[in-house]
Backbone as CSV, one residue per row, in Angstrom:
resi,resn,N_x,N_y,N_z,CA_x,CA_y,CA_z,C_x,C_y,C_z
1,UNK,-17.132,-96.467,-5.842,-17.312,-95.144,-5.252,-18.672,-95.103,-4.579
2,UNK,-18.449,-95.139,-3.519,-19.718,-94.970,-2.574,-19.631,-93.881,-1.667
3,UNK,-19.929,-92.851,-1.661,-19.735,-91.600,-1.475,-20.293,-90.167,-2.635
4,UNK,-21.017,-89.393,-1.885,-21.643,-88.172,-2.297,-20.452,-87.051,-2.324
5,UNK,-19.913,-86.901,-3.843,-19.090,-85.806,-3.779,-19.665,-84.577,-4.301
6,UNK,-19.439,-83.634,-3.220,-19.876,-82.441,-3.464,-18.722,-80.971,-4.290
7,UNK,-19.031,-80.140,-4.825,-18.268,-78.995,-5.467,-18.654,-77.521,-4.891
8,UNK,-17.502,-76.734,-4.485,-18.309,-75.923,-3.814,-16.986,-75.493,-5.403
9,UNK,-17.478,-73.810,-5.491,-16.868,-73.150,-6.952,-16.396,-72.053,-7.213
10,UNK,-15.822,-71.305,-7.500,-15.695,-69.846,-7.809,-16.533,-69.783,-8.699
11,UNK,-17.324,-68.613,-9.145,-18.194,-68.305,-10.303,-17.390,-68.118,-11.445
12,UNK,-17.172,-68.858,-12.366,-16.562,-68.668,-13.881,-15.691,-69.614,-13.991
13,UNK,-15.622,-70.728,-12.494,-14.147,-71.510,-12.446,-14.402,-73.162,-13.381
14,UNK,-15.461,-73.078,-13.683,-15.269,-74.520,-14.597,-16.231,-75.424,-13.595
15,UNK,-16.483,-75.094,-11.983,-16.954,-75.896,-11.430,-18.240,-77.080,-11.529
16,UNK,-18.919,-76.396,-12.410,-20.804,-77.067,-12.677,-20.219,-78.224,-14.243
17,UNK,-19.588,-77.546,-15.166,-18.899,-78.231,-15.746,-18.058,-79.916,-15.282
18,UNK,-17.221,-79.234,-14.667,-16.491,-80.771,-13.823,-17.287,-81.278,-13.019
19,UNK,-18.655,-81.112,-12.577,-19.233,-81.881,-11.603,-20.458,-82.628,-12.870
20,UNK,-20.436,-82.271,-14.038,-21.269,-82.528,-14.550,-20.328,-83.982,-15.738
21,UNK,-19.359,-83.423,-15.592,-18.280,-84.555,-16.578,-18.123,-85.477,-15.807
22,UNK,-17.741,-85.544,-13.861,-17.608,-86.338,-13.531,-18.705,-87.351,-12.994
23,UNK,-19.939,-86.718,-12.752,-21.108,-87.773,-12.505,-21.368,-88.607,-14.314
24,UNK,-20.681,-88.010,-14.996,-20.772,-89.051,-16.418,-20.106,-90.137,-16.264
25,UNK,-18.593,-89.939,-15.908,-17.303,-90.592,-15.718,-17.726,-91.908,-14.986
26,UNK,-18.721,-91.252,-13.780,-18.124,-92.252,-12.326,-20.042,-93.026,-12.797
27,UNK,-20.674,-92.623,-13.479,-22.544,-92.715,-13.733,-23.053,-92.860,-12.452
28,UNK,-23.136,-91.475,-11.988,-23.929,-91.575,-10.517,-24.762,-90.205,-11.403
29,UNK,-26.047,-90.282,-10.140,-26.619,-88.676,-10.742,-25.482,-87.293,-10.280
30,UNK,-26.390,-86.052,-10.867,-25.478,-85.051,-10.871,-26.810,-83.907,-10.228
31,UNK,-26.817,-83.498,-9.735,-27.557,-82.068,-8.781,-26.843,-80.730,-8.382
32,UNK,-27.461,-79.684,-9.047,-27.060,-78.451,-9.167,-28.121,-77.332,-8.980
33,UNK,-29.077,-76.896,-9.898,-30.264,-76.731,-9.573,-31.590,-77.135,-9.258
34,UNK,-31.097,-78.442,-10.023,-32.505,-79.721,-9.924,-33.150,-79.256,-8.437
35,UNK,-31.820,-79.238,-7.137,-32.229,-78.940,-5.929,-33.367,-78.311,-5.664
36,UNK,-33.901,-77.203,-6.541,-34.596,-76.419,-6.287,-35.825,-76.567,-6.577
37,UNK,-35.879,-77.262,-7.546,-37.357,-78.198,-7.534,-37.581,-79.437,-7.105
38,UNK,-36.452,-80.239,-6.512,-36.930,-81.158,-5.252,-37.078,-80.651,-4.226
39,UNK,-36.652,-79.514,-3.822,-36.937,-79.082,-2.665,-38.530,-78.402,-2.189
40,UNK,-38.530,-78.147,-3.387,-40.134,-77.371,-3.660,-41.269,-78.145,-3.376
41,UNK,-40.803,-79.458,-4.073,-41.732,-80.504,-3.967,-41.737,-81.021,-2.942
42,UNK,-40.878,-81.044,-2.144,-41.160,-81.826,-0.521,-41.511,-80.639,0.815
43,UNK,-41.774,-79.307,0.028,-41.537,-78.630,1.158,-43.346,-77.857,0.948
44,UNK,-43.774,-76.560,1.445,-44.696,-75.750,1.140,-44.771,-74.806,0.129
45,UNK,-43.411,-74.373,-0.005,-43.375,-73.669,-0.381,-43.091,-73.393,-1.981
46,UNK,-43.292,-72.535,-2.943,-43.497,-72.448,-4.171,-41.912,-72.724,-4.626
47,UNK,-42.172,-72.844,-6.078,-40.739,-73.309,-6.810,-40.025,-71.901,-6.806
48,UNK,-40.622,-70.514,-6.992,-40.279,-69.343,-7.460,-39.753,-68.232,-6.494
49,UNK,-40.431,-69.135,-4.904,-39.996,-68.433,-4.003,-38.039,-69.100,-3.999
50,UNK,-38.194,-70.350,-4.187,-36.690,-71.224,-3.683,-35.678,-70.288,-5.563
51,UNK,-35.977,-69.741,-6.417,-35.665,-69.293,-7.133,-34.844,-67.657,-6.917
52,UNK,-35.924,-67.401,-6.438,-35.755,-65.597,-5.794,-34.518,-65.612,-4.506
53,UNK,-35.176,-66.719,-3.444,-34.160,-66.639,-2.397,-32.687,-67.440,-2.441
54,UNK,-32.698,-68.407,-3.810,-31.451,-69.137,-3.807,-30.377,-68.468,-3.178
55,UNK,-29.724,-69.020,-2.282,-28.262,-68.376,-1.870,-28.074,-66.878,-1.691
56,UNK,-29.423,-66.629,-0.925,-29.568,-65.413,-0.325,-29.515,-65.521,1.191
57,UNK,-28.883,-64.592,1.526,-29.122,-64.364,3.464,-30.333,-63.779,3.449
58,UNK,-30.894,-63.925,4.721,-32.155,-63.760,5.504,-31.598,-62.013,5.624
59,UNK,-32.847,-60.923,5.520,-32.594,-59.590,5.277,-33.687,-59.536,7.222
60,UNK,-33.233,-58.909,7.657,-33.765,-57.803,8.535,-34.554,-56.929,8.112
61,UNK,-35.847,-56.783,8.174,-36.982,-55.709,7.561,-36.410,-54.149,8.474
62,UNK,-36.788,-54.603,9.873,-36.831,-53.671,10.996,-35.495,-53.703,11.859
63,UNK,-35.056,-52.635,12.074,-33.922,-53.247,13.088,-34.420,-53.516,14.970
64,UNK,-33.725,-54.402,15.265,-33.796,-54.767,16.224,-34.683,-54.101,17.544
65,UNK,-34.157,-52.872,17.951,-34.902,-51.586,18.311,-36.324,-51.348,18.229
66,UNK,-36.677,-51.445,16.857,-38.051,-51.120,16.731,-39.283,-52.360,16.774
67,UNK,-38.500,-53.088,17.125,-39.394,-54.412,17.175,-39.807,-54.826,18.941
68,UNK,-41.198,-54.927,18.687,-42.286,-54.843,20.126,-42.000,-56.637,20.459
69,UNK,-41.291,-57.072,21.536,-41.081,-58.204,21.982,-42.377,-58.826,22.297
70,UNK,-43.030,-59.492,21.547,-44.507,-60.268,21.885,-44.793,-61.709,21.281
71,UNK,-45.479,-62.596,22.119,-45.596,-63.632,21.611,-45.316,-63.369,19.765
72,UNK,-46.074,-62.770,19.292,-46.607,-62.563,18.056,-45.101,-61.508,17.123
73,UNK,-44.165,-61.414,17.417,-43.464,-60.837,16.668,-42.658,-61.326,15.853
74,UNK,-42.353,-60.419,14.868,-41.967,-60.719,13.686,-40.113,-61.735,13.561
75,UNK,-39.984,-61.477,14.996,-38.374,-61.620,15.263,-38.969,-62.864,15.419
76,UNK,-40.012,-63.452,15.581,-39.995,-65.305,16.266,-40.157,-65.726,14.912
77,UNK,-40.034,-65.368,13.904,-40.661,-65.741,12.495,-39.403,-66.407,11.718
78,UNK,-39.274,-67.147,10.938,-38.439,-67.746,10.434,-38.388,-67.771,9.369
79,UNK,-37.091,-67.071,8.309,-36.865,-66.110,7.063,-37.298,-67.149,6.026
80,UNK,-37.830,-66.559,4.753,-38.037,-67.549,3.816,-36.536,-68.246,3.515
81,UNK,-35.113,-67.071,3.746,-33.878,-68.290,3.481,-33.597,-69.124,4.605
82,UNK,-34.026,-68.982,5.696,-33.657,-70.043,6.561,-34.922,-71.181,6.066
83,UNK,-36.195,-71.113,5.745,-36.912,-72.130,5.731,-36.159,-72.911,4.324
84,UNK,-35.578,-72.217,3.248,-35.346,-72.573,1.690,-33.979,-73.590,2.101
85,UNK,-32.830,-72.831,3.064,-31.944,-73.791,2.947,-32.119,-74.845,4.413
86,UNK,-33.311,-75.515,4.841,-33.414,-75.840,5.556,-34.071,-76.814,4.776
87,UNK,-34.860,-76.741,3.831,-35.858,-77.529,3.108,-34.614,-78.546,2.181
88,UNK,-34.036,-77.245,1.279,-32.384,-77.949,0.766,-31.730,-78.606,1.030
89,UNK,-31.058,-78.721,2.532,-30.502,-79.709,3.431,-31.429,-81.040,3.031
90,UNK,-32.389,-81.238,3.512,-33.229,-82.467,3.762,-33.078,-82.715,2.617
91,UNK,-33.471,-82.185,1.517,-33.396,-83.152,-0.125,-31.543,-83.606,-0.331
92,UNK,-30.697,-82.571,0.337,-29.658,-82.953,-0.018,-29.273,-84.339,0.665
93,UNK,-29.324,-84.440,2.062,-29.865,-85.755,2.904,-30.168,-86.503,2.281
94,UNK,-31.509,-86.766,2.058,-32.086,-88.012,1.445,-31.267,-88.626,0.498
95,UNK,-30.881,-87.883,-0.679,-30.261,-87.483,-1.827,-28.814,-88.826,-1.669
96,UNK,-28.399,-88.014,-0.443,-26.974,-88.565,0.091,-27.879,-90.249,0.461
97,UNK,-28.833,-90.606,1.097,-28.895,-91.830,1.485,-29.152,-92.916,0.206
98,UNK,-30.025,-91.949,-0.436,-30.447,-92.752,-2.043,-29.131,-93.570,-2.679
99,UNK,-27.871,-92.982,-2.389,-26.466,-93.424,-2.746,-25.907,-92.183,-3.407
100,UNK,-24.916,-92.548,-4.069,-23.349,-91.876,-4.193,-23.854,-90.745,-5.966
101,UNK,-23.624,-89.579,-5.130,-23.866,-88.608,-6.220,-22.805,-87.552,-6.157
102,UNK,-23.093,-86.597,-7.263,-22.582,-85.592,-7.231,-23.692,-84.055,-6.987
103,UNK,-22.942,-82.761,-6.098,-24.096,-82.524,-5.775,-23.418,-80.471,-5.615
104,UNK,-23.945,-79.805,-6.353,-22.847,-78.234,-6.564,-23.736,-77.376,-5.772
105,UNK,-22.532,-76.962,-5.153,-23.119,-75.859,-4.379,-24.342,-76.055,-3.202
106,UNK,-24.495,-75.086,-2.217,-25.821,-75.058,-1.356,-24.994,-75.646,-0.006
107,UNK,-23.961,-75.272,0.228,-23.173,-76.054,1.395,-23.309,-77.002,1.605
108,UNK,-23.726,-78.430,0.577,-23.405,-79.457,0.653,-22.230,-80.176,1.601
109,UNK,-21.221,-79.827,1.129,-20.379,-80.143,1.945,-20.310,-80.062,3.469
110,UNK,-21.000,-79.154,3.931,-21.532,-79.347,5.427,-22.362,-79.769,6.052
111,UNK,-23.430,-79.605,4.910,-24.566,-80.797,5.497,-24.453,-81.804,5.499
112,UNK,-23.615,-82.527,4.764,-23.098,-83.842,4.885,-22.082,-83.889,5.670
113,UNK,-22.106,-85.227,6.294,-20.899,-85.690,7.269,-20.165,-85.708,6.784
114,UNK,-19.850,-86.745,6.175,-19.040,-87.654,5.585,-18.673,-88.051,3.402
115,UNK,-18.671,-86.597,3.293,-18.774,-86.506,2.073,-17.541,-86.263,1.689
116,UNK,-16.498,-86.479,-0.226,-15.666,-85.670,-0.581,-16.079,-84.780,-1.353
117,UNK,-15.253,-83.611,-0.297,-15.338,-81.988,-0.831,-14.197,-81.420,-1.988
118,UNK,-14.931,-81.504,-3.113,-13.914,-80.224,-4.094,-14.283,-78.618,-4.014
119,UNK,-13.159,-78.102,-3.724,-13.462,-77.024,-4.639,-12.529,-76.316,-5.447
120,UNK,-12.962,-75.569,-6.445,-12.551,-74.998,-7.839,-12.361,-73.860,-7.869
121,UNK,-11.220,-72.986,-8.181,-11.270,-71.649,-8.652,-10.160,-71.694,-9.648
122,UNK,-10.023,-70.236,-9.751,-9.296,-69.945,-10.983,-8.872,-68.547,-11.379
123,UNK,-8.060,-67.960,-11.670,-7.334,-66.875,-12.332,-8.326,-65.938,-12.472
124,UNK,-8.458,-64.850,-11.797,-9.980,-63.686,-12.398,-9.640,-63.805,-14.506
125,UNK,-8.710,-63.236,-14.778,-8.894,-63.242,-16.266,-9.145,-64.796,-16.738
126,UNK,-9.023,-65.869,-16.783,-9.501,-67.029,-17.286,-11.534,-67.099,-16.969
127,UNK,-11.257,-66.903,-15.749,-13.088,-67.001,-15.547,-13.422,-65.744,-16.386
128,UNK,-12.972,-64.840,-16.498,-13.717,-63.829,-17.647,-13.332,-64.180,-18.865
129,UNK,-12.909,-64.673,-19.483,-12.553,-65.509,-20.195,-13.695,-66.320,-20.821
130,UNK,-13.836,-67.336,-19.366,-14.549,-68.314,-19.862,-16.352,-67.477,-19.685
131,UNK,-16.634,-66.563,-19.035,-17.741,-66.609,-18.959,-18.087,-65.800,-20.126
132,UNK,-17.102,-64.719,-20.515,-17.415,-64.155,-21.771,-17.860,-64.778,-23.265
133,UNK,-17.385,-65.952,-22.818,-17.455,-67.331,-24.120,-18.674,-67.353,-23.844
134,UNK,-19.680,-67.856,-23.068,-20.909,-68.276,-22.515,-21.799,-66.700,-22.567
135,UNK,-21.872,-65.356,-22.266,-22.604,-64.154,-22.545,-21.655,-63.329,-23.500
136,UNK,-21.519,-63.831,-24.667,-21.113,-62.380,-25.184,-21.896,-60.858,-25.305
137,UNK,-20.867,-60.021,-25.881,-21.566,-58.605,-25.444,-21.149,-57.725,-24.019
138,UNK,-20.697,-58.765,-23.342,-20.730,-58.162,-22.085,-19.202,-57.566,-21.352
139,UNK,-18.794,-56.355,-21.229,-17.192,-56.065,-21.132,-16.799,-56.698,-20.130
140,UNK,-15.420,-57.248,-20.071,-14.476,-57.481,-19.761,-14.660,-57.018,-17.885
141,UNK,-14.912,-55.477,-18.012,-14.437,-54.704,-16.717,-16.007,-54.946,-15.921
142,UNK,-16.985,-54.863,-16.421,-18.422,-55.305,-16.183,-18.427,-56.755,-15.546
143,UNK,-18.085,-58.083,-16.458,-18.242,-59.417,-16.378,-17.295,-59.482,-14.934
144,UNK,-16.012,-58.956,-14.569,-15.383,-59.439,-13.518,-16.363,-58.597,-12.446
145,UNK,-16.988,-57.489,-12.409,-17.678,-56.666,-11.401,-18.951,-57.761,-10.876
146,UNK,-19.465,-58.559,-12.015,-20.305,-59.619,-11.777,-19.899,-60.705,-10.895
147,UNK,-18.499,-61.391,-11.601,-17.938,-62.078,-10.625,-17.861,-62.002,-9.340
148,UNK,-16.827,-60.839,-9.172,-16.719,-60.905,-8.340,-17.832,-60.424,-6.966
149,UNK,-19.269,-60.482,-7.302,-20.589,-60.004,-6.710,-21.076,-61.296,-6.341
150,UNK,-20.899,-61.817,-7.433,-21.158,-63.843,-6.796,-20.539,-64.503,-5.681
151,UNK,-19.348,-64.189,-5.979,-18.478,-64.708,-5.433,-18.507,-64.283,-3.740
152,UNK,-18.957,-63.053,-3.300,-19.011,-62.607,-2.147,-20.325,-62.784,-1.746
153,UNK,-21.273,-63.070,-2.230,-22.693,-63.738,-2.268,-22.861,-64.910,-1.817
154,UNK,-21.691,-66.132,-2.508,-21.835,-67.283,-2.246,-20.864,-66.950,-0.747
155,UNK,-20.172,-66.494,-0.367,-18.977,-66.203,0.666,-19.642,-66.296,1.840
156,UNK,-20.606,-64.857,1.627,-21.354,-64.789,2.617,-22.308,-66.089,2.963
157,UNK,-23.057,-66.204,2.025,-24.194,-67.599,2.596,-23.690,-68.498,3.283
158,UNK,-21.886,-69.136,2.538,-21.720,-69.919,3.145,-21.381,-69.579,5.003
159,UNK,-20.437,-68.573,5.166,-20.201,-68.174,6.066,-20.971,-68.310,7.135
160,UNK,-22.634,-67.906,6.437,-23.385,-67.359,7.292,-24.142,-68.637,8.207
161,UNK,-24.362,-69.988,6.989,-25.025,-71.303,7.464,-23.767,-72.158,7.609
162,UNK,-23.027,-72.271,7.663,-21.498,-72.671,8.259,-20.881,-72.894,9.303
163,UNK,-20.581,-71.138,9.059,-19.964,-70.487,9.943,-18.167,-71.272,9.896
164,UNK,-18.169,-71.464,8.624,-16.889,-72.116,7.758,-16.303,-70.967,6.785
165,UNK,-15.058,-71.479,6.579,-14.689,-70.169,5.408,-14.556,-70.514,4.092
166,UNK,-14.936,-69.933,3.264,-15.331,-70.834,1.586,-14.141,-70.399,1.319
167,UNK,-13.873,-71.440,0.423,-12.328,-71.206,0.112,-11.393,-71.657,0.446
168,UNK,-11.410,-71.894,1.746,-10.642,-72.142,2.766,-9.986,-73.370,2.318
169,UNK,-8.578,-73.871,2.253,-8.260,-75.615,1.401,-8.664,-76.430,2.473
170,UNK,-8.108,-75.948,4.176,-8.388,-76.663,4.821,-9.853,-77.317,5.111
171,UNK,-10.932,-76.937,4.768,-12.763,-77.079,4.631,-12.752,-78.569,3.574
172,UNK,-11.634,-78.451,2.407,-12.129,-79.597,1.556,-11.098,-80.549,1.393
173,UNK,-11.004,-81.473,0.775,-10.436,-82.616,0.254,-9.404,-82.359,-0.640
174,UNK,-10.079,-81.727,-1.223,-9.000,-81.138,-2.803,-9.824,-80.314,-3.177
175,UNK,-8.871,-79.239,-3.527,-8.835,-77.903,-4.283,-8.095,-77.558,-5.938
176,UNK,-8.592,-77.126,-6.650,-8.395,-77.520,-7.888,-7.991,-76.077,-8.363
177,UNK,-7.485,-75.821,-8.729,-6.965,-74.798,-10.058,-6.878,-74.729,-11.231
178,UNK,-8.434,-74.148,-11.917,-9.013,-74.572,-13.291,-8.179,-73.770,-14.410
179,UNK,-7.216,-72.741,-13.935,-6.718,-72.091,-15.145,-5.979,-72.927,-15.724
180,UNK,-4.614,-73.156,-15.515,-3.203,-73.547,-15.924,-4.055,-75.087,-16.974
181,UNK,-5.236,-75.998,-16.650,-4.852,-76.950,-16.990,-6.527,-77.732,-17.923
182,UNK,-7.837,-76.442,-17.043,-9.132,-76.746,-17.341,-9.395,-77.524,-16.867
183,UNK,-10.698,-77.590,-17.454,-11.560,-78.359,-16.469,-11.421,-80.349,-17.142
184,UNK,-10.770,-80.344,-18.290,-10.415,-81.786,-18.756,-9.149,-82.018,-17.353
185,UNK,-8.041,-81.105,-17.149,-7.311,-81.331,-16.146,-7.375,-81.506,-15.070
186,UNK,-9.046,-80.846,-14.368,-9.043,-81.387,-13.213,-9.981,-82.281,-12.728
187,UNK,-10.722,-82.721,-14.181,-11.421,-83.985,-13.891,-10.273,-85.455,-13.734
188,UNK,-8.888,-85.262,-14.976,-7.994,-86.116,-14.740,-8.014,-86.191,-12.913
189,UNK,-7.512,-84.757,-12.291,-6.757,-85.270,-11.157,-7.754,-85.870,-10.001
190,UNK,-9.079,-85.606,-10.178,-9.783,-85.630,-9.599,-10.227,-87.414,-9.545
191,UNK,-10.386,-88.147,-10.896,-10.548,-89.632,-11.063,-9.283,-89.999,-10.115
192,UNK,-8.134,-89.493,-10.181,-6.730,-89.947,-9.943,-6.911,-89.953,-8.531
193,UNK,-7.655,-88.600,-7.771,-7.662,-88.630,-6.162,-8.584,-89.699,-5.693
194,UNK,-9.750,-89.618,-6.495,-10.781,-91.085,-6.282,-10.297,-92.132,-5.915
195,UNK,-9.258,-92.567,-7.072,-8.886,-93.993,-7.752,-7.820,-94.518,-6.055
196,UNK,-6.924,-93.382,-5.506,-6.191,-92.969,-4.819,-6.995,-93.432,-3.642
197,UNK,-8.274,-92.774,-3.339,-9.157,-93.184,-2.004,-9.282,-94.141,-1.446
198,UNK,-9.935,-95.039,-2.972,-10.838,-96.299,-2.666,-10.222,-97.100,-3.236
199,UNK,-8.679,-96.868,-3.101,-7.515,-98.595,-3.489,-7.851,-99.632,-2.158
C-alpha cells in the first residue's frame, strides 16, 4: 500500500475510530489532529489560533459596502482560516510525500491528487448512540442538535475550500455505512477494497 488514505466522516459515524484501526492494520502513521500542531510548527502562527479556527469559514467583519477600497484595506487581508487551511494543506503535502498514511478530515482528499477517499456515516440514532457512550449526561434530543451543527460546519468548510459536495459518493472511493455493521465491519470491507486495489 503506497498511497495516503484519507476519511472524510459524519460526526458520531465511527470515522476517527476506523482511520485509527486501520493505520494499525496496514502500520503506516495516522493524522487527525496531530495536523494542528504540525501545522503550527511550520507556519507563524500560534498552536491556539489553528485550535479556535479549526474548520471554520473566514467571517466578514464589515460588509462589503462599508469598506474604503485602498491599497491598505482590510478586504486585501487574508483570513486567519484561509492562512490555517492553507498552512494545513502544505503539512498535509509533505505528509503525503513522506509516504503512505492515513489522514481525517481537513479536505484531505482534495488536496491530494491522487489519494483513496473514504467516507463514513451512519443512522442519526446509532451516532447518538455512539456519542452518548463517549459524553454521558447529555440528552438524546440535545446530542443530535450537536450533531447535526457539526455536520453542517464540516459541510460548509468543505464546500467552501472545494467547492465539492461532502457526502457526495461520487467525491470518494468508498462510502461506508457504520450502523448495520460498525466500525469492525467497515474496517473488514475496507482491507477487502485495499486488498482488491493493489492485486
Amino acid at each position: 500500500m503506497d498511497k495516503v488514505i484519507t476519511i472524510s466522516r459524519e460526526f458520531g459515524s465511527g470515522g476517527r475510530e476506523l482511520g485509527m484501526k486501520l493505520a494499525e492494520r496496514l502500520g503506516v502513521p495516522f493524522y487527525d489532529k496531530d495536523l494542528i500542531s504540525l501545522s503550527a510548527e511550520v507556519s507563524d502562527l500560534e498552536e491556539e489560533a489553528f485550535l479556535h479556527y479549526d474548520e471554520h469559514l473566514p467571517v466578514q467583519q464589515e460588509s462589503l459596502e462599508q469598506l474604503h477600497y485602498s491599497p491598505f484595506s482590510t478586504i486585501y487581508e487574508i483570513s486567519m482560516s484561509d492562512q490555517i487551511f492553507l498552512a494545513q494543506s502544505c503539512v498535509i503535502r509533505k505528509l503525503a510525500e513522506e509516504g503512505p498514511c492515513i489522514i481525517v478530515g481537513r479536505c484531505a482528499d482534495r488536496v491530494l491528487e491522487s489519494s483513496i477517499n473514504l467516507f463514513i456515516y451512519a443512522r442519526m440514532e446509532e451516532r447518538i448512540k455512539r456519542m452518548n457512550s463517549l459524553e454521558t449526561g447529555v440528552s438524546p434530543e440535545l446530542m443530535e442538535e450537536r450533531i447535526r451543527e457539526i455536520d453542517k460546519k464540516r459541510r460548509d468548510y468543505y464546500q467552501y475550500y472545494t467547492g465539492c459536495e461532502w457526502g457526495k459518493a461520487q467525491n470518494y472511493h468508498l462510502c461506508l455505512e457504520s450502523s448495520l455493521v460498525g466500525v469492525e465491519g467497515c474496517l473488514s470491507s475496507t482491507l477487502a477494497y485495499l486488498q482488491g486495489l493493489f492485486k
